[in-house]
C-alpha positions as CSV (number, residue, x, y, z in Angstrom):
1,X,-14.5,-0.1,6.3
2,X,-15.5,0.6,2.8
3,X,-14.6,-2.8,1.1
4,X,-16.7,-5.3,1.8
5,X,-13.9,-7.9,1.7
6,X,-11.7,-6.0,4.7
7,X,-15.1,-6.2,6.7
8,X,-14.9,-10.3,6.4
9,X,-10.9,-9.9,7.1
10,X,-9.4,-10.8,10.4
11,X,-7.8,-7.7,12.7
12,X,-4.6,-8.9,11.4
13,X,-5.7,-8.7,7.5
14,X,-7.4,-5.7,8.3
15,X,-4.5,-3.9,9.5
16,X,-2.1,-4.9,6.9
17,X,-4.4,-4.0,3.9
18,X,-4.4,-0.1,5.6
19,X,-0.9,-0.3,5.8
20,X,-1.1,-0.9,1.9
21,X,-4.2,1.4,1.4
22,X,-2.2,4.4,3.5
23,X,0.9,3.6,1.5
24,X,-1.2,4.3,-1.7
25,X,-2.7,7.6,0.1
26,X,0.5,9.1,0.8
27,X,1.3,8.5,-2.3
28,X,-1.2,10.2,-4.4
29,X,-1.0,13.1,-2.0
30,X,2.8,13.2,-2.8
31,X,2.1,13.0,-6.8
32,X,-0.4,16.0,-6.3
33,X,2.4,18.0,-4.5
34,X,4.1,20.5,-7.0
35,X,6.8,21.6,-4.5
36,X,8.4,19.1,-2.6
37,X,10.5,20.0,0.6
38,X,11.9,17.7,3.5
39,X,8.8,17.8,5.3
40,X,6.0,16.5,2.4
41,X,6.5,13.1,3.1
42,X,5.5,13.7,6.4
43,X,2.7,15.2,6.2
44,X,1.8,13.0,3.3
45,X,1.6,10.3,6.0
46,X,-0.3,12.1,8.6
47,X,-2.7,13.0,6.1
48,X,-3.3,9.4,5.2
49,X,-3.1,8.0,8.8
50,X,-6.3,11.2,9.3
51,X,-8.0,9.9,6.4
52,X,-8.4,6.4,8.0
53,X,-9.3,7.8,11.2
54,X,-11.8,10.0,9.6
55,X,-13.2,7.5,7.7
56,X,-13.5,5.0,10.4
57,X,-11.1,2.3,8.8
58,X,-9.0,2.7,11.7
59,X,-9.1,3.6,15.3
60,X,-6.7,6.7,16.4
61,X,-4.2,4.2,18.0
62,X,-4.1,1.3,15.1
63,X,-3.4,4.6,12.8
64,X,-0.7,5.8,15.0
65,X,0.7,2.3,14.9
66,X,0.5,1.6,10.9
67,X,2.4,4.6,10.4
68,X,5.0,4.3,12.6
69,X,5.2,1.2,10.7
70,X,5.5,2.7,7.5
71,X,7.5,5.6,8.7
72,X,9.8,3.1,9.7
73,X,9.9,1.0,6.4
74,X,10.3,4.0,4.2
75,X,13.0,5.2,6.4
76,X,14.7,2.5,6.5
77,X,14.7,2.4,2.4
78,X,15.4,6.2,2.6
79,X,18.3,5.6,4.6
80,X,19.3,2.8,2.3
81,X,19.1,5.0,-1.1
82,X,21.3,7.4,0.4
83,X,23.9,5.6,2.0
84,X,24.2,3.5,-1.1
85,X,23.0,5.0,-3.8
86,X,21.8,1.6,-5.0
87,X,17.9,0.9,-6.8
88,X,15.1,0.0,-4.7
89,X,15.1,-3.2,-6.0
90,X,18.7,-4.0,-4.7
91,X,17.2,-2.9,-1.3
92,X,14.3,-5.4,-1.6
93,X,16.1,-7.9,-2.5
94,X,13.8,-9.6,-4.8
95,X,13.3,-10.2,-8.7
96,X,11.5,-7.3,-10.1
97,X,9.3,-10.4,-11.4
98,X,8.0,-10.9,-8.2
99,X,7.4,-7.3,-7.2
100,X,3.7,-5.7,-8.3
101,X,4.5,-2.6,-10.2
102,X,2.6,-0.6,-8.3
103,X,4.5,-1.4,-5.2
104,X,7.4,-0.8,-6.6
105,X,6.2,2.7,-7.9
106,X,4.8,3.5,-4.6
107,X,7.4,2.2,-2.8
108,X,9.8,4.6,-5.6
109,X,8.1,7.6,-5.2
110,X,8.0,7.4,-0.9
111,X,11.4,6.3,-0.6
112,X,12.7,9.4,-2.8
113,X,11.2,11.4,-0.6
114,X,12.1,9.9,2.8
115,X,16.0,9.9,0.8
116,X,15.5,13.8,0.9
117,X,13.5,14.0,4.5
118,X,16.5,12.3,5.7
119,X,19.1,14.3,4.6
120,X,17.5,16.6,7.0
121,X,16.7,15.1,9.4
122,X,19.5,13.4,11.9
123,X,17.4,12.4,14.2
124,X,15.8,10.3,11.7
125,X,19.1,8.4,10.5
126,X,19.5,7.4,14.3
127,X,15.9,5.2,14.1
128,X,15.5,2.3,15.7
129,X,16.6,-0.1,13.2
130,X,14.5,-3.3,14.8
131,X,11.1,-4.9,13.4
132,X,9.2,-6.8,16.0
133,X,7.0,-10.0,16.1
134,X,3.3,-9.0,15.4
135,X,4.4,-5.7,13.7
136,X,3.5,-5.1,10.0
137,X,5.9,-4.5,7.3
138,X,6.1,-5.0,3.4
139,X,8.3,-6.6,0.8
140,X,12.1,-7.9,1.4
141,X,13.9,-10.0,3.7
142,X,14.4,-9.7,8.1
143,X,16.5,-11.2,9.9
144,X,16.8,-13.2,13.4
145,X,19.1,-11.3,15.7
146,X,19.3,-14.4,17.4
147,X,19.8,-16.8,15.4
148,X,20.2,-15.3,12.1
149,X,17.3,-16.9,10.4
150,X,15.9,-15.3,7.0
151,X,12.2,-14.6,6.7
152,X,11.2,-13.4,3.6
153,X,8.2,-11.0,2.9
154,X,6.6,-10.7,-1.0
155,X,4.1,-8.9,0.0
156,X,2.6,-6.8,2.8
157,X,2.0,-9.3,6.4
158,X,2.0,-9.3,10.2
159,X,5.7,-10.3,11.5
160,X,5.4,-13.8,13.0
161,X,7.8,-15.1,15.8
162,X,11.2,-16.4,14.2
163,X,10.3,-19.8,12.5
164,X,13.7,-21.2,14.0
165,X,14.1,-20.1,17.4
166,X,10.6,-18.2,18.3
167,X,12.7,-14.9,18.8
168,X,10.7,-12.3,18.0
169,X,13.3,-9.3,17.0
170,X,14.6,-8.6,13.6
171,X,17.1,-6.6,11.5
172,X,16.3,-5.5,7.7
173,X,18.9,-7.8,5.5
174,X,20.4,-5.3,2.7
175,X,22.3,-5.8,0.0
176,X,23.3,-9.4,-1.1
């Protein structure tokens, strides 16, 4: 850890600031990227999910996990963008007022390019489209699947168990 703060942090806050802080690497790798093809998205994030390792913010396997996190996040957004051509902030479904601009430029940047990783990609549109209890994911709104209850995320956090009915799988609610 380099921030003295994520070395006082629970496991849990630890793991959801490198979500954020591999979010932001990918990103700046992307914005340094002159030429961009369906694959620089991808190796955007395996470059940032190396740098933790390297650096010892993260352990091989929390790495591996945090991106498949965000892999599936961004692909979901991806998938979003390009089925419905809406903004990003239609997706999120949240005032822009709530939303840090730098998330929201992050988040811009990375879906664009998971929007043109996906148009190659079919195996990618056929994800897994389910966010589970104690799994990590940023801004907008799951839902129950079993009993349709609405958690709402403003920020980067750990899933919990559904506050209703303790169920602990979820579907991404799009649109309004």
């Amino acid at each position: 850890m380099t921030d003295s703060k994520e070395n006082q942090a629970s496991p849990a806050d630890r793991l959801v600031h490198a979500y954020d802080r591999m979010l932001q690497r990918a990103e700046h790798t992307l914005d340094a990227t002159e030429a961009r093809s369906e694959h620089s998205l991808t190796s955007a994030l395996q470059a940032a999910r190396e740098k933790a390792v390297a650096l010892g913010e993260l352990t091989q396997e929390e790495a591996t996990k945090i991106h498949e996190f965000i892999t599936r996040d961004l692909h979901d957004v991806g998938r979003h963008l390009a089925e419905e051509e809406r903004e990003l902030a239609d997706w999120l479904r949240l005032s822009l007022l709530l939303i840090e601009k730098t998330l929201l430029h992050r988040f811009r940047t990375l879906a664009e390019a998971a929007k043109l990783e996906l148009r190659h990609l079919d195996k990618a549109r056929q994800r897994v489209t389910e966010w589970h209890t104690g799994e990590i994911t940023t801004i907008g709104t799951l839902r129950c699947r079993a009993c349709g209850e609405r958690v709402h995320f403003e920020r980067t956090g750990r899933i919990p168990p559904c506050p209703k009915c303790h169920a602990t799988v979820y579907e991404r609610v799009k649109g309004k």
